[in-house]
N, C-alpha and C positions, 0 to 999 in steps of 0.2 A: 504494500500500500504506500502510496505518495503521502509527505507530508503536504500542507499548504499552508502552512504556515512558514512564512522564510521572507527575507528580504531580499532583492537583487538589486546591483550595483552597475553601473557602466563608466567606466574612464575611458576616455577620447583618444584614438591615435587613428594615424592613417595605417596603412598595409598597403605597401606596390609590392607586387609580387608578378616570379615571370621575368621571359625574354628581355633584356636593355631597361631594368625596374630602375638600376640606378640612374637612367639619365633625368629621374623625377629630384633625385640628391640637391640641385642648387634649388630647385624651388623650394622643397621644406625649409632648406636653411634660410631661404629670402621669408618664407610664411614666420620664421619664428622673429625676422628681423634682424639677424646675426648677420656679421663683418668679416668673425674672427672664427670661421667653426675649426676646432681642433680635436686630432683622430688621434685615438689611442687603441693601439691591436698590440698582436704578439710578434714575435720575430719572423716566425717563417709568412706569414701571409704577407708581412712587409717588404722581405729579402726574397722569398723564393715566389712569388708568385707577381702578378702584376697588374693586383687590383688596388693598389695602395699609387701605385703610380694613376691609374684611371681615375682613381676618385679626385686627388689631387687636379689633374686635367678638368676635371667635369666644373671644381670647386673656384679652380683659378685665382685669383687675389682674394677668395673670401674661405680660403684655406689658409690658417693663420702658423700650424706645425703641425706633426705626429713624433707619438709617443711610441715607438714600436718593443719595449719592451717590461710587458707584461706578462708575467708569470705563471705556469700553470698552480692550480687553486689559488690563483689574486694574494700572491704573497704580497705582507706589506710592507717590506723595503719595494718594491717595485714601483707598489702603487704611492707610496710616497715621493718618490722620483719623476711620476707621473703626474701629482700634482704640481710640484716644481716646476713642471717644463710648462703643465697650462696654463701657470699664474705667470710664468716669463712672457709666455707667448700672449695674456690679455685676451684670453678666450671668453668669448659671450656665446659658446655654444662647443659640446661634448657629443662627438661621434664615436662611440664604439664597434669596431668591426672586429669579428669576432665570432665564437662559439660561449661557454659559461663562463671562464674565467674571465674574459676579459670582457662580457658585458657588463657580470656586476662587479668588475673594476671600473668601469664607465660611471656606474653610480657613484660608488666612494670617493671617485676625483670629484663628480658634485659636492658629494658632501661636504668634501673635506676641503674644499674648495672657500665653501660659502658658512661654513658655522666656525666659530673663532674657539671652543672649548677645546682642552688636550683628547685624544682617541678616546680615553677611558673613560670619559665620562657621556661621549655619544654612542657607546656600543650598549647591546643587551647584558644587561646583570643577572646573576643566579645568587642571590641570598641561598643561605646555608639551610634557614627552613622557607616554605613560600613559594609561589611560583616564579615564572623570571620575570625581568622586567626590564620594557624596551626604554628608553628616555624619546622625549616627541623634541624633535630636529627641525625648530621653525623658521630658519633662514630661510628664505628663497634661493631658490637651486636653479643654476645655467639650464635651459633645454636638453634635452639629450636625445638623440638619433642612433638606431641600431641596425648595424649592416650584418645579418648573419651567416658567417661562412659555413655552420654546422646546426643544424637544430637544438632549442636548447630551450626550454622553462625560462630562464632567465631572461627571456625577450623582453617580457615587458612586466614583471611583477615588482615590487616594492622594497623587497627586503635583499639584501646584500650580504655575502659572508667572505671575508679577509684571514689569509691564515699569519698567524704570527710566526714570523721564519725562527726564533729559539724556540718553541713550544709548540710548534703544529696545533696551539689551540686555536678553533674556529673564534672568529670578531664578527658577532652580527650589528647589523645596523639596519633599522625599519625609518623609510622614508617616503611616503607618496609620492612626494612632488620629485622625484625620480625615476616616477613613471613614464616613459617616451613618446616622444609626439608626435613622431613615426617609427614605422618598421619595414624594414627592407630586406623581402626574399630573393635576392637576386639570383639565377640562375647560373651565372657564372661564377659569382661570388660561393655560390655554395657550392659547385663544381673542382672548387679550390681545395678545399678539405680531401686530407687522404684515405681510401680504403678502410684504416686502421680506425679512426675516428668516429668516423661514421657507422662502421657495426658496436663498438662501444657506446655510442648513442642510442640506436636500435637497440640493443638491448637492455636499455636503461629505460627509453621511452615503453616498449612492449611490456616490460616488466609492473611502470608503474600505471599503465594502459591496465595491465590484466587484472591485478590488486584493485583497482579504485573500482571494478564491477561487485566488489563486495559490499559499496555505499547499502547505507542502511536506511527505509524511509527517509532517503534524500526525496527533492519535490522534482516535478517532470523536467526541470529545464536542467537541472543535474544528470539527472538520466541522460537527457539526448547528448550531451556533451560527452559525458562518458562510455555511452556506445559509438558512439560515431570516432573519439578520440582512442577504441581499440580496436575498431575497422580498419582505422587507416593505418595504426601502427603494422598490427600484422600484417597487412596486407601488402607495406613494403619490407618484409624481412626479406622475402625471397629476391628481390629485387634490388638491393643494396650491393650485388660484388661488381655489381654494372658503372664503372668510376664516370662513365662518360655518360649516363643516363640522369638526368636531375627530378624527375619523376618522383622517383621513392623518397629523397630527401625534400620536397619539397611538401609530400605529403607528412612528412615525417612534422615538418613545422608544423604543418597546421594541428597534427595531435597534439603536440605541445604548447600551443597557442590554445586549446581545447582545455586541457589536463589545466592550464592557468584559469579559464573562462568559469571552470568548476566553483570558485571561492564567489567569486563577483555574483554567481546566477543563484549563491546561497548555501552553497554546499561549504564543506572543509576543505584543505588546502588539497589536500592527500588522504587516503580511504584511512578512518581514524582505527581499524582494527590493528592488535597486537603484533601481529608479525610483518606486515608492513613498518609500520611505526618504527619499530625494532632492528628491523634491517634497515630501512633508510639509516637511522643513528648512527649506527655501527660500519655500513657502507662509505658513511661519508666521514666518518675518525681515519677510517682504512687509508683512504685517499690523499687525508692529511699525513698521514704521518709515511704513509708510500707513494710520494706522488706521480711515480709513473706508471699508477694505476690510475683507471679511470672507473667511472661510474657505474657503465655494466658490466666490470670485469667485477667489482665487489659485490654487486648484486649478486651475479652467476652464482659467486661463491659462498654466497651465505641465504637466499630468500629459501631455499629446499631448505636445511636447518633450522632458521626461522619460521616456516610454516607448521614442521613434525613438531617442534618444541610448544610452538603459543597456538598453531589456531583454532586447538581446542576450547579456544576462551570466547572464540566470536563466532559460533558454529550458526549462526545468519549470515554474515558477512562469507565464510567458506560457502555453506550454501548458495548464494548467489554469486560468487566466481566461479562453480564447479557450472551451474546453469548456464553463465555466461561463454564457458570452454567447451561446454558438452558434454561433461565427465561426468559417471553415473557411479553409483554404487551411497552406500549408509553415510550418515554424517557423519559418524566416526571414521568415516576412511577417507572423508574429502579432504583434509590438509594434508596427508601424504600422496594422493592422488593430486593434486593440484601441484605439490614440489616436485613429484615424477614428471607432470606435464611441463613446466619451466623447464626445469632441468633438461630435457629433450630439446627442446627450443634452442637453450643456450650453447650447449655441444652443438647442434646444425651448424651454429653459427662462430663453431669453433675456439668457446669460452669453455674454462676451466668452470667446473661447480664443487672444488674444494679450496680450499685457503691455502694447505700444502703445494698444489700445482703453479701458485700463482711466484714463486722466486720468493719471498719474503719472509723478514726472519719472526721465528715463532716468542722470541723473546722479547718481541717489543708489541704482543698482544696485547699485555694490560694497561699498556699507555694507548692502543684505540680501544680498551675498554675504559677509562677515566674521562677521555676525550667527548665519549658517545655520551655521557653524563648531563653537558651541557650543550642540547639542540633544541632551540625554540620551536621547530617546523613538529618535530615528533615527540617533543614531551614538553610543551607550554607550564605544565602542572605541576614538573618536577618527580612524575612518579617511577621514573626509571630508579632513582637514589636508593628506592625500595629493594627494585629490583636488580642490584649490581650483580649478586651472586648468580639468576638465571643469566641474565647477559654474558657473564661469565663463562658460563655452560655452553653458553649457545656459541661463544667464538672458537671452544674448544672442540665442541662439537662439529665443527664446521673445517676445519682443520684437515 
């Protein structure tokens, strides 16, 4: 049954997506009124490909610099360096081009740009009892524009996360007015991205596609977003070793453009059951503290574990992903049928589904388990604190 009780939200941005989307690039920057728009990506989209050079052409005198080195998971020495160069450069306006790292780097140069407080006192807090707590960031914030080379959640949502290069601890920072006032699918731009990338996306997006059919009396406009945003996931798995094909990847935006649409039409950010919750955490400690892992490499490795461990706690939520996959059999057997189903996916697509497989050392597990302690997206409440010792289990398990 539908809830109808809910609010829904809409923030404004444009979307050019498609063939030559970028040659729309100098007009938003004219629509927002900017002089001075300044691009901040990573190395290789800067040096080895040659869309950094195009955008510049397209931007002309109202290309003010770029920043081309931003760091995977937005360390923040980087992003420190990259506000430097926009406050030399007298930017009134933040381009990110990019996949996750460096869009919600794009944000933190806003932030950090426009609010005069030291870091620690604009990130999310976690008191020792309590839940966390975000501080409200009311400077006004330069525009910001995102060019993306890889699909990615981060397009256009709110919140930002910075890794601290001594502590791999996640720095979250919650800011609307960071929200972008376009977005750009471009086809050659996302063309850019390697093989390697893009099935570590795919399987990050399919994964958090399959999980979110577990919503629980969400109201209809949740539902359509959430079916339609695991149509198109799967639908390009098989189609993703195609590099020259921009098809799958562009459908791939639009599930993640969906999977964000979810919060706004009233839903939660991400399916609030146990083992999702739980693996997002602990996925994204992984990442920090390995950072040549990516997002659905940790997934692979841990959501089978995390399903057989927790989803006996949300056996509605299992139920309506076994429904939404096909998989039949007693309630009792859908969270292990459900992790056999991933797991099969994930191998197709040639991911490891142990932690062992993945190169990384087994002695630095209990620092991504302290890490996963503090993530606002999957435990707002603080109730993991509870639970360190299953988490515990579950990364050894997973091993």
């Amino acid at each position: 049954m539908y809830s109808y009780d809910f609010r829904a939200t809409g923030h404004p941005f444009r979307l050019y997506s498609g063939k030559d989307a970028l040659e729309r690039l100098p007009d938003e920057v004219g629509r927002s009124r900017a002089t001075r728009a300044f691009i901040v990506c990573g190395r290789t989209v800067s040096r080895k490909t040659p869309l950094i050079a195009r955008m510049k052409a397209l931007l002309a005198e109202r290309c003010a610099g770029v920043f081309d080195e931003i760091e995977k998971e937005t360390t923040r020495s980087s992003v420190a360096r990259a506000v430097e160069a926009a406050r030399t450069a007298r930017a009134d306006l933040v381009v990110g081009v990019g996949a996750g790292s460096v869009i919600q780097g794009a944000r933190i140069v806003a932030i950090l740009l426009a609010e005069k407080r030291p870091v620690e006192e604009l990130i999310t807090r976690y008191p020792e009892h309590g839940p966390a707590v975000s501080p409200r960031l009311l400077e006004p914030k330069l525009p910001i524009i995102n060019v993306l080379t890889a699909p990615t959640t981060a397009q256009n949502r709110a919140g930002s996360r910075m890794k601290d290069d001594a502590t791999a601890r996640g720095m979250e920072f919650f800011d609307p007015k960071t929200r972008p006032a376009a977005i750009f699918w471009d086809t050659e731009a996302l063309l850019t991205a390697p093989p390697a990338l893009i099935r570590t996306g795919a399987g990050n997006i399919y994964c958090r596609a399959a999980m979110n059919l577990g919503a629980v009396a969400e109201n209809p406009l949740v539902e359509g977003d959430r079916l339609q945003s695991y149509r198109l996931a799967a639908g390009a798995l098989t189609r993703i070793s195609d590099s020259s094909d921009p098809g799958p990847r562009l459908d791939l935006c639009a599930a993640t453009l969906l999977q964000n649409r979810e919060a706004d039409d009233g839903g939660s950010q991400f399916a609030r059951h146990w083992p999702m919750r739980v693996a997002y955490a602990l996925s994204t400690s992984l990442i920090s503290v390995f950072p040549r892992l990516g997002q659905g490499e940790a997934y692979a490795a841990l959501m089978g574990t995390a399903l057989r461990s927790l989803g006996h706690r949300d056996p509605e939520a299992m139920g309506l992903i076994a429904q939404g996959l096909a998989i039949a059999g007693t309630p009792a057997e859908m969270p292990a049928r459900i992790a056999e189903r991933l797991e099969s996916v994930f191998a197709g697509l040639g991911m490891a589904t142990r932690l062992s497989a993945l190169g990384i050392e087994r002695d630095r597990l209990p620092q991504v388990l302290e890490l996963s302690l503090t993530n606002f997206n999957a435990d707002p409440r603080r109730e993991f604190v509870r639970e360190r010792d299953r988490l515990a289990a579950i990364l050894e398990a997973a091993w």
